[in-house]
TORVEXBA-228853 format. One record per residue: residue number from 1; residue in one letter; x, y, z of N, C-alpha, C, CB in turn. Coordinates in pm, whole numbers. Glycine has a CB too. Layout:
<pts>
<pt NUM,"a",<X,Y,Z>,<X,Y,Z>,<X,Y,Z>,<X,Y,Z>>
...
</pts>
This chain:
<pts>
<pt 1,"x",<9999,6532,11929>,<9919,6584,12039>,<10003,6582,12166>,<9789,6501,12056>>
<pt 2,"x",<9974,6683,12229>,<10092,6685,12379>,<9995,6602,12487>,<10137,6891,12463>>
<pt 3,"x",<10068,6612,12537>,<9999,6511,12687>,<9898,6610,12779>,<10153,6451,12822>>
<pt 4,"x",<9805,6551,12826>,<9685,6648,12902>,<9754,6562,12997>,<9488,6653,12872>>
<pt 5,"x",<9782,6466,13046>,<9825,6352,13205>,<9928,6344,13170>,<9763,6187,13248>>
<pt 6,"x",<9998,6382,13283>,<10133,6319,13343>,<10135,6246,13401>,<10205,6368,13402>>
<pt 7,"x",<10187,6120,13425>,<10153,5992,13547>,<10333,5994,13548>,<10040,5789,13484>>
<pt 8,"x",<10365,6015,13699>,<10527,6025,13757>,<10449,5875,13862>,<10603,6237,13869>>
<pt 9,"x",<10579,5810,13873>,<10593,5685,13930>,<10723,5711,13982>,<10576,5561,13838>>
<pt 10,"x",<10753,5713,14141>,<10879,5785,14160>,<10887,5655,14297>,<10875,5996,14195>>
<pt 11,"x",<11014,5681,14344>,<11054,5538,14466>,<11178,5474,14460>,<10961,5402,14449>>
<pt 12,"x",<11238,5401,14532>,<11392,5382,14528>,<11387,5210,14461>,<11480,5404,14716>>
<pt 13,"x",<11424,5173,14358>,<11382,5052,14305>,<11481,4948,14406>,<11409,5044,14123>>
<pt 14,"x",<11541,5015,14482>,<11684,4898,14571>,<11630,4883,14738>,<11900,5007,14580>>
<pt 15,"x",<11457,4972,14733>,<11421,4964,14880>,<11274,4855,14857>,<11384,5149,14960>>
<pt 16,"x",<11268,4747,14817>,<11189,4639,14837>,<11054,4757,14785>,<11199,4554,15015>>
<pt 17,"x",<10993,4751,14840>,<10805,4823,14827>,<10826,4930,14799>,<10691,4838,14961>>
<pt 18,"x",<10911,4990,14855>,<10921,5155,14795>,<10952,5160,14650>,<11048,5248,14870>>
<pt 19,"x",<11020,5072,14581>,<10945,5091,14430>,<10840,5009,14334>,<11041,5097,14348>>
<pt 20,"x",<10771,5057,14441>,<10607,5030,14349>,<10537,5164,14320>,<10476,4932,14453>>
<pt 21,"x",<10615,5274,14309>,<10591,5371,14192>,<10639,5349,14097>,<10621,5484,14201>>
<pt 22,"x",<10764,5348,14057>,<10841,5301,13952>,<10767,5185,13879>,<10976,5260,14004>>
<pt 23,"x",<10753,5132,13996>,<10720,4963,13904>,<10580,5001,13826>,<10679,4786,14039>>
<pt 24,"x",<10475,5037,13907>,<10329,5050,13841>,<10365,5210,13720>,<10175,5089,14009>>
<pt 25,"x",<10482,5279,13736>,<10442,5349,13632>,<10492,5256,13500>,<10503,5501,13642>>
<pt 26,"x",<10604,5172,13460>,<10650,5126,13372>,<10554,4998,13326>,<10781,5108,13407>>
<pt 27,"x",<10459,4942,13432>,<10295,4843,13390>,<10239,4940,13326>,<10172,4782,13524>>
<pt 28,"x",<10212,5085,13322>,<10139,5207,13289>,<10183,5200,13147>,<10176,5349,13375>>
<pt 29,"x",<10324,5151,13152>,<10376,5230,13007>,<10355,5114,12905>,<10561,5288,13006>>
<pt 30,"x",<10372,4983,12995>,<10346,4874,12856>,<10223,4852,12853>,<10413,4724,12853>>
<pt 31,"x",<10144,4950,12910>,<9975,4927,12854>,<9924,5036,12758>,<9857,4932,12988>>
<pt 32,"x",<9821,4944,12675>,<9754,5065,12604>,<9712,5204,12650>,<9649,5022,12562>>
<pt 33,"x",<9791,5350,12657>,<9741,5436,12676>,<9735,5564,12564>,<9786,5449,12782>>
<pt 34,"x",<9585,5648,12591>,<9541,5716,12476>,<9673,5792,12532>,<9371,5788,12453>>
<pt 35,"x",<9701,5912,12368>,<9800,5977,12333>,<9838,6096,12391>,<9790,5991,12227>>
<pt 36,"x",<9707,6138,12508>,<9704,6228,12580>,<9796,6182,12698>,<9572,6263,12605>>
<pt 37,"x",<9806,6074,12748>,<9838,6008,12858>,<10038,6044,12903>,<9789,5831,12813>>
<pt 38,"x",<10070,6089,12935>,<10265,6009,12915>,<10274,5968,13058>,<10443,6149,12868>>
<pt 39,"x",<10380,5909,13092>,<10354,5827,13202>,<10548,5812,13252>,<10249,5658,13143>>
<pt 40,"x",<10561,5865,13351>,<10730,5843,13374>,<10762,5791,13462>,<10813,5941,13387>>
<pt 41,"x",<10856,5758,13534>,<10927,5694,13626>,<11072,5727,13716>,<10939,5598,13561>>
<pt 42,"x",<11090,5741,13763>,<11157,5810,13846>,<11235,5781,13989>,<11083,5883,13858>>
<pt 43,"x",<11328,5772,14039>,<11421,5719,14149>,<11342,5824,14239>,<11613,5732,14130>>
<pt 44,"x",<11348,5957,14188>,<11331,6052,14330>,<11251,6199,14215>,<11550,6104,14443>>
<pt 45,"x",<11177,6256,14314>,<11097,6391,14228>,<11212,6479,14228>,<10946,6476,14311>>
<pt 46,"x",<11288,6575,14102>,<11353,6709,14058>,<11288,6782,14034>,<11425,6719,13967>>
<pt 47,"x",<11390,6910,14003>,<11359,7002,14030>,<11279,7056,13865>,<11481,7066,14102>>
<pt 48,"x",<11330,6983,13774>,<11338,7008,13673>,<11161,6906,13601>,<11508,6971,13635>>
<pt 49,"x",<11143,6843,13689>,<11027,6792,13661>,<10890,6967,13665>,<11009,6644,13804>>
<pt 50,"x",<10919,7023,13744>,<10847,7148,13750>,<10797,7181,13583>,<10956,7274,13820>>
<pt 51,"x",<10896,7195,13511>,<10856,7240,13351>,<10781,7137,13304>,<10983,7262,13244>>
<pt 52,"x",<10775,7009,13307>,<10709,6915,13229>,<10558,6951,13337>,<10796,6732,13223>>
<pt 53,"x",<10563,6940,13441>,<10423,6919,13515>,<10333,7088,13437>,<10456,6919,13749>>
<pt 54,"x",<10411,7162,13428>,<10355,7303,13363>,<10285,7304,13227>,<10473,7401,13343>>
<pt 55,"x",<10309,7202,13201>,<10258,7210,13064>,<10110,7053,13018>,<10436,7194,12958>>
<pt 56,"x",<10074,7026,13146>,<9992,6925,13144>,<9831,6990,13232>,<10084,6788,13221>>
<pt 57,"x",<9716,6953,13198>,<9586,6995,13257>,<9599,6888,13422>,<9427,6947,13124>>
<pt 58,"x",<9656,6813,13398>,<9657,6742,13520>,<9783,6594,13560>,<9501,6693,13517>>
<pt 59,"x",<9822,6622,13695>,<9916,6521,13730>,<9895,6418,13824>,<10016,6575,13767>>
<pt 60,"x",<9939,6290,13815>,<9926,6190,13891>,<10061,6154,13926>,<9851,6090,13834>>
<pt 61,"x",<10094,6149,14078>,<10172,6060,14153>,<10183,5978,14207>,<10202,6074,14198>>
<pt 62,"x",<10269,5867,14183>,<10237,5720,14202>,<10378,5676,14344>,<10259,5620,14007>>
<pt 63,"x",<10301,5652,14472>,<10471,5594,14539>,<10404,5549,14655>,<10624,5727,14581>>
<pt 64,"x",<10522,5468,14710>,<10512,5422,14866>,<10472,5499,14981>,<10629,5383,14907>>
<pt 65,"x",<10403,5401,15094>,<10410,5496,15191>,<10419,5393,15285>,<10299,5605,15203>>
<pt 66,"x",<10455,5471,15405>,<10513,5421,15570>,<10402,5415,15650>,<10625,5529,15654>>
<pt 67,"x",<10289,5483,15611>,<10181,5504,15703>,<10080,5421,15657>,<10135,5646,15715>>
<pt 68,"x",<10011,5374,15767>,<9881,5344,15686>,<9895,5087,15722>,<9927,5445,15424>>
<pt 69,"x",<9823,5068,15705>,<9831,4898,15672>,<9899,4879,15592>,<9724,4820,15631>>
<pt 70,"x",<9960,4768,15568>,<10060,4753,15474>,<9945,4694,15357>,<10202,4645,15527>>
<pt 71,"x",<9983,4707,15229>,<9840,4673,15142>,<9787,4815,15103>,<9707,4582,15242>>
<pt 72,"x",<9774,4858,15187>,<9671,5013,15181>,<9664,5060,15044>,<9739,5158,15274>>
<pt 73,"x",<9560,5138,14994>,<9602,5189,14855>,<9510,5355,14937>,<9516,5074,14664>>
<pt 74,"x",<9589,5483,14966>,<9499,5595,14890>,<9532,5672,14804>,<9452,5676,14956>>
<pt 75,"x",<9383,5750,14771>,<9410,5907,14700>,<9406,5976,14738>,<9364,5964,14623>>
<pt 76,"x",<9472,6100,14713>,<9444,6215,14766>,<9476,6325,14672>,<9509,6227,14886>>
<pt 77,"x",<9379,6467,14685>,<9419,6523,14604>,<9499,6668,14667>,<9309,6528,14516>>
<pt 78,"x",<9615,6695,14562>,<9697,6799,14606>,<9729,6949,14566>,<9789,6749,14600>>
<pt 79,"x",<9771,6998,14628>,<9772,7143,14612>,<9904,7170,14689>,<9635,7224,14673>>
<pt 80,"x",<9986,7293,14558>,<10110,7351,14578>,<10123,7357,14756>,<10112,7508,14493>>
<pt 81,"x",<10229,7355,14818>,<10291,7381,14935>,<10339,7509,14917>,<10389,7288,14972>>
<pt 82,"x",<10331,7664,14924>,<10407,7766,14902>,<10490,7734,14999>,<10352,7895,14900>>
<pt 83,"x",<10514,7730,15082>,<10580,7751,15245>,<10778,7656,15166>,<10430,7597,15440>>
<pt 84,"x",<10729,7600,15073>,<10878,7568,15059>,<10942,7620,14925>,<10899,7410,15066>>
<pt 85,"x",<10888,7724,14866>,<10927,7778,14789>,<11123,7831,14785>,<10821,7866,14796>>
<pt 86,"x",<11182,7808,14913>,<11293,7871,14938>,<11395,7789,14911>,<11299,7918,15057>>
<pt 87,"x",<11370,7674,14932>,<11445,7553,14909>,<11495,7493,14815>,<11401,7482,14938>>
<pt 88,"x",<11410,7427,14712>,<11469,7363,14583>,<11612,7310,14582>,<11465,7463,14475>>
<pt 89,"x",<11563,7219,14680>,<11688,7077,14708>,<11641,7011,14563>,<11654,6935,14891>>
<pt 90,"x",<11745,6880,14620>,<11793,6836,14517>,<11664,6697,14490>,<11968,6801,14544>>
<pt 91,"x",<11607,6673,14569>,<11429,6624,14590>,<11352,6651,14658>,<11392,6520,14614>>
<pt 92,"x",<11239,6692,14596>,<11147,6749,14606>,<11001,6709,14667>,<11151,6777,14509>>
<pt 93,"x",<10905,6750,14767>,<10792,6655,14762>,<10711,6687,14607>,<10685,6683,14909>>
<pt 94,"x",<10555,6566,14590>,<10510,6651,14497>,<10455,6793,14504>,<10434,6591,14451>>
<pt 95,"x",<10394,6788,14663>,<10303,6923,14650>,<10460,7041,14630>,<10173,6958,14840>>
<pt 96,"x",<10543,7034,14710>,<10679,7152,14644>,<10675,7158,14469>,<10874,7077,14693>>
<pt 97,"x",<10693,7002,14387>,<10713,7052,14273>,<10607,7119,14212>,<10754,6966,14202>>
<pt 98,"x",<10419,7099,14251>,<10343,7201,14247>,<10327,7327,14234>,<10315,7197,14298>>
<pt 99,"x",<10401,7355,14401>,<10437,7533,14435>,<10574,7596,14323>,<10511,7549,14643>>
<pt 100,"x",<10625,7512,14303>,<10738,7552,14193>,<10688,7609,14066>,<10822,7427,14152>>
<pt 101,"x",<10592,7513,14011>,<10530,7524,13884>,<10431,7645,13880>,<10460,7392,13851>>
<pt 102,"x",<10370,7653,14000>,<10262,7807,13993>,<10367,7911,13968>,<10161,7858,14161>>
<pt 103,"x",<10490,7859,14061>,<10536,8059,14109>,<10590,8027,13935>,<10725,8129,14302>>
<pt 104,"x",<10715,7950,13908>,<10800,7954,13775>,<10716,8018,13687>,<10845,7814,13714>>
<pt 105,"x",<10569,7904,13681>,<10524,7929,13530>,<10386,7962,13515>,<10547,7809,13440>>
<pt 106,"x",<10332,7990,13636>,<10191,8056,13608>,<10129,7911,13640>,<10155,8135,13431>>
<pt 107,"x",<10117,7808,13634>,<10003,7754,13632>,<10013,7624,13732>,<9968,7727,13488>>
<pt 108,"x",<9928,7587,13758>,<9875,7454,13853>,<9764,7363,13790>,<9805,7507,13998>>
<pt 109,"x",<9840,7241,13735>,<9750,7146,13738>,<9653,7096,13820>,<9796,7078,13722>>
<pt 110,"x",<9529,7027,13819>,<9491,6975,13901>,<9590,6838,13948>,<9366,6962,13861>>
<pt 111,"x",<9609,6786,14054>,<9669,6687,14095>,<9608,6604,14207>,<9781,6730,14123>>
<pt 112,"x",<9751,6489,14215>,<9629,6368,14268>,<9781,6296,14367>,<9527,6221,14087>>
<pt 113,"x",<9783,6237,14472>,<9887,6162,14524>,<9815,6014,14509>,<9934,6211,14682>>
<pt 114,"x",<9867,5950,14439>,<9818,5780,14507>,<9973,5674,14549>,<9706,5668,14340>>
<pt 115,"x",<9932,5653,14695>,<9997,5586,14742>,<9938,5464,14773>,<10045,5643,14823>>
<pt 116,"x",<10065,5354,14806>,<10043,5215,14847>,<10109,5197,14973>,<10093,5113,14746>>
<pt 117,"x",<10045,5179,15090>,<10130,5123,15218>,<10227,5008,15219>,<10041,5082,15316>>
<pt 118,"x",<10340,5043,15211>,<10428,4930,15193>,<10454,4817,15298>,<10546,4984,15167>>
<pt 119,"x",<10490,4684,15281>,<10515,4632,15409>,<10698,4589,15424>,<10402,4490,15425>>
<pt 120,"x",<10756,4615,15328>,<10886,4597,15388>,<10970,4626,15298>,<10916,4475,15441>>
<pt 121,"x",<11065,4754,15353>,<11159,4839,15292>,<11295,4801,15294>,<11151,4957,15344>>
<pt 122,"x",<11333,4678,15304>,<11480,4626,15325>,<11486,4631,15186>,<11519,4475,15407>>
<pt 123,"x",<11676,4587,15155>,<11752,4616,15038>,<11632,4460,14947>,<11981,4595,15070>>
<pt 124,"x",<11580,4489,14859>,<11563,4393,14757>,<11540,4453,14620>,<11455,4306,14792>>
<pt 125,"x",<11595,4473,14519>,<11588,4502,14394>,<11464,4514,14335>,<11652,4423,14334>>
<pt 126,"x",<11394,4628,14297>,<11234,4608,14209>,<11164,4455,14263>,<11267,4594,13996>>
<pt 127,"x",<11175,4443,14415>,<11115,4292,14434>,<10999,4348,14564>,<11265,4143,14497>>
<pt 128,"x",<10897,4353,14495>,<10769,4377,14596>,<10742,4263,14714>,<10627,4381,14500>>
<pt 129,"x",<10609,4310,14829>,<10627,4190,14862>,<10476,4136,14848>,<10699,4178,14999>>
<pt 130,"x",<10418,4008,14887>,<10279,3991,14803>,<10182,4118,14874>,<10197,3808,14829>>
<pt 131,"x",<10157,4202,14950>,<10063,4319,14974>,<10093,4416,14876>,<10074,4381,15113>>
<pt 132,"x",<10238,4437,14871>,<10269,4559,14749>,<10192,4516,14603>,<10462,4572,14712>>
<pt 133,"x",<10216,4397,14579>,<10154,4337,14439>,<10036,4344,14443>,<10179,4202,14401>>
<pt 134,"x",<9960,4287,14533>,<9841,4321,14521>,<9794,4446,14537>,<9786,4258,14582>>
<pt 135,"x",<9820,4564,14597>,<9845,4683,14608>,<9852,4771,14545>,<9905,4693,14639>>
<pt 136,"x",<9936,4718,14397>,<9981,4798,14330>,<9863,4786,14184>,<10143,4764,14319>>
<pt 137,"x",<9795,4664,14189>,<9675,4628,14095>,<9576,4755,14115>,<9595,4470,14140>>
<pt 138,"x",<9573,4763,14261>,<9450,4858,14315>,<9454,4972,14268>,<9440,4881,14454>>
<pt 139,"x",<9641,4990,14288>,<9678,5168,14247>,<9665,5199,14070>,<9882,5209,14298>>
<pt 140,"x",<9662,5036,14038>,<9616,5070,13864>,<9521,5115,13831>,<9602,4978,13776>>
<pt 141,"x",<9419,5037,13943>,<9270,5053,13910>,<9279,5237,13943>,<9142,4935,14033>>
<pt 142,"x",<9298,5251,14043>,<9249,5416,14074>,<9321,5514,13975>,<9294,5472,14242>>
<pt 143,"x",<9445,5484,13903>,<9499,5576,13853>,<9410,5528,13699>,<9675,5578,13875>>
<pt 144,"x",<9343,5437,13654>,<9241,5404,13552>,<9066,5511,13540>,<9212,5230,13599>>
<pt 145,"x",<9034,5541,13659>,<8947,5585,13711>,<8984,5730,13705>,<8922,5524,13827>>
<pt 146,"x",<9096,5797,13787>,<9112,5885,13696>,<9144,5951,13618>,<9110,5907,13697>>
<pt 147,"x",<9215,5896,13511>,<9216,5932,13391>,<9066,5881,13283>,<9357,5873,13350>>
<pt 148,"x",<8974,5843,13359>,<8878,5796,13295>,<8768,5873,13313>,<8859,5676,13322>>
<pt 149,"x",<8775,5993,13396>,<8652,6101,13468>,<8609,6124,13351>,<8690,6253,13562>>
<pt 150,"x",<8468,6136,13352>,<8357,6239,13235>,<8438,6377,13274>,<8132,6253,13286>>
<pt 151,"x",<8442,6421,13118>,<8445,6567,13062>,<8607,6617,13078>,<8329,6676,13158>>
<pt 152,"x",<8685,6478,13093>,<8848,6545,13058>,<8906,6528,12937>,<8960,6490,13143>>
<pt 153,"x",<8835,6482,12846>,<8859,6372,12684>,<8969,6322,12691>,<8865,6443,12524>>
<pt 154,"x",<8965,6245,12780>,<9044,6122,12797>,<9016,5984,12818>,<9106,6139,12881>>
<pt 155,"x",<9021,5913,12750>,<8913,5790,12762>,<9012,5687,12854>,<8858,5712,12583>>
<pt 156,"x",<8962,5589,12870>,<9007,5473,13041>,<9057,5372,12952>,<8844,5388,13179>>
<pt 157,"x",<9151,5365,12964>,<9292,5258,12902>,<9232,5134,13007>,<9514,5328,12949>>
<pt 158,"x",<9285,5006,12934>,<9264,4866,12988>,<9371,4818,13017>,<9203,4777,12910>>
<pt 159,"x",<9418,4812,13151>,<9550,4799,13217>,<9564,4603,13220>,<9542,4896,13402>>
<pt 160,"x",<9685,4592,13164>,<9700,4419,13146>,<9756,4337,13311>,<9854,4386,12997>>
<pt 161,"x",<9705,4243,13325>,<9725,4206,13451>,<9873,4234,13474>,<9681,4064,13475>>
<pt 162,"x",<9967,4265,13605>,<10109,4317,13655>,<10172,4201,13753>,<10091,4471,13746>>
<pt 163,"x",<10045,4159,13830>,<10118,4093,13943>,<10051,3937,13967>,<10104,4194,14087>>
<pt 164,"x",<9942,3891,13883>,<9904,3784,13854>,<9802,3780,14000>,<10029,3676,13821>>
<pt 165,"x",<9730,3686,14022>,<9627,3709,14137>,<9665,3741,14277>,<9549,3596,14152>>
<pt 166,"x",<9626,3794,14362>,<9605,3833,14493>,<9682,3698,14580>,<9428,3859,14521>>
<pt 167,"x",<9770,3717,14651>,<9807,3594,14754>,<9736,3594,14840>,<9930,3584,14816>>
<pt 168,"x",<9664,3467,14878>,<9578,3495,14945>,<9647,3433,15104>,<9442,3437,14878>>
<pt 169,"x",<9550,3464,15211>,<9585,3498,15304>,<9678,3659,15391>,<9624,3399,15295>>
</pts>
C-alpha cells in the first residue's frame, strides 16, 4: 500500500531547537504507524521532495520556529506559494515545495505546517532545550490528531513517550 501521509521533519540537527523536526520525525518513525503513514526527516526541504509530496492525499511539516514563546506549539494549514515558482534554489519553503508540485504534477495535497517555538539556537548537536522537549510531545500530539481525522482511513497511532515528563518550572 503507498502512503496517503507524508510526515517531513526538516531542521539543522547542529542548531540546538531547530532540530526538533528531525528529532520528532524519527520519535514518528520508532512508533507504531498504520502503513498509510511514511514519515521522513530531513536537514533542509529539496527540490526533489516535490515528486514524493505528489503522490500523497496529504502532507505534514514538522520544524522550528523564531517567532512566537519559546515552548509554543502551532498549526497551520498551507497552500502552494505560486509567486516563487521562478526560483527552485537549492531549499525550499514548504508552501514553494507545494507550488512546485501543482505546476510539475497536477496536484496539491492538502497540507499542514506544525511548528515549535524554539528557545535557543546555539551550536548543540540534536540537544533540545527543556521547552523544545516538552514542545515537541505537544507537536506529537497534534501531528496524532491529524492523522487521526474522521473520514481519511487512517487510524491514530499511539506515540511512545520522547522526552520523559515536562520540566517543570
Amino acid at each position: 500500500m503507498t502512503a496517503k501521509t507524508l510526515i517531513i521533519g526538516y531542521g539543522s540537527p547542529i542548531r540546538g531547537d531547530d532540530a526538533i523536526g528531525p528529532l520528532a520525525a524519527e520519535a514518528l518513525m520508532a512508533a507504531p504507524l498504520p502503513g498509510e503513514v511514511r514519515v521522513i526527516a530531513r536537514h533542509i526541504l529539496t527540490a526533489e521532495l516535490a515528486a514524493e509530496i505528489a503522490t500523497v492525499e496529504r502532507v505534514i511539516f514538522l520544524d522550528a520556529s523564531v517567532t512566537g514563546e519559546p515552548g509554543e506549539v502551532r498549526v497551520q494549514t498551507l497552500a502552494p506559494d505560486a509567486s516563487t515558482l521562478s526560483s527552485m534554489a537549492h531549499f525550499l519553503s514548504p508552501r514553494e515545495l507545494l507550488a512546485w508540485c501543482q505546476a510539475l504534477y497536477g496536484h496539491q495535497p492538502a497540507a499542514w505546517l506544525i511548528t515549535a517555538t524554539g528557545q535557543s539556537f546555539t551550536y548543540a548537536h540534536c540537544r533540545l532545550s527543556p521547552l523544545a522537549m516538552a514542545a515537541m510531545e505537544v507537536m506529537l500530539a497534534e501531528v496524532q490528531a491529524l492523522i487521526g481525522r474522521p473520514g481519511t482511513g487512517i487510524s491514530s497511532p499511539t506515540f511512545p513517550p520522547t522526552a520523559g515528563p515536562a520540566p517543570a518550572g
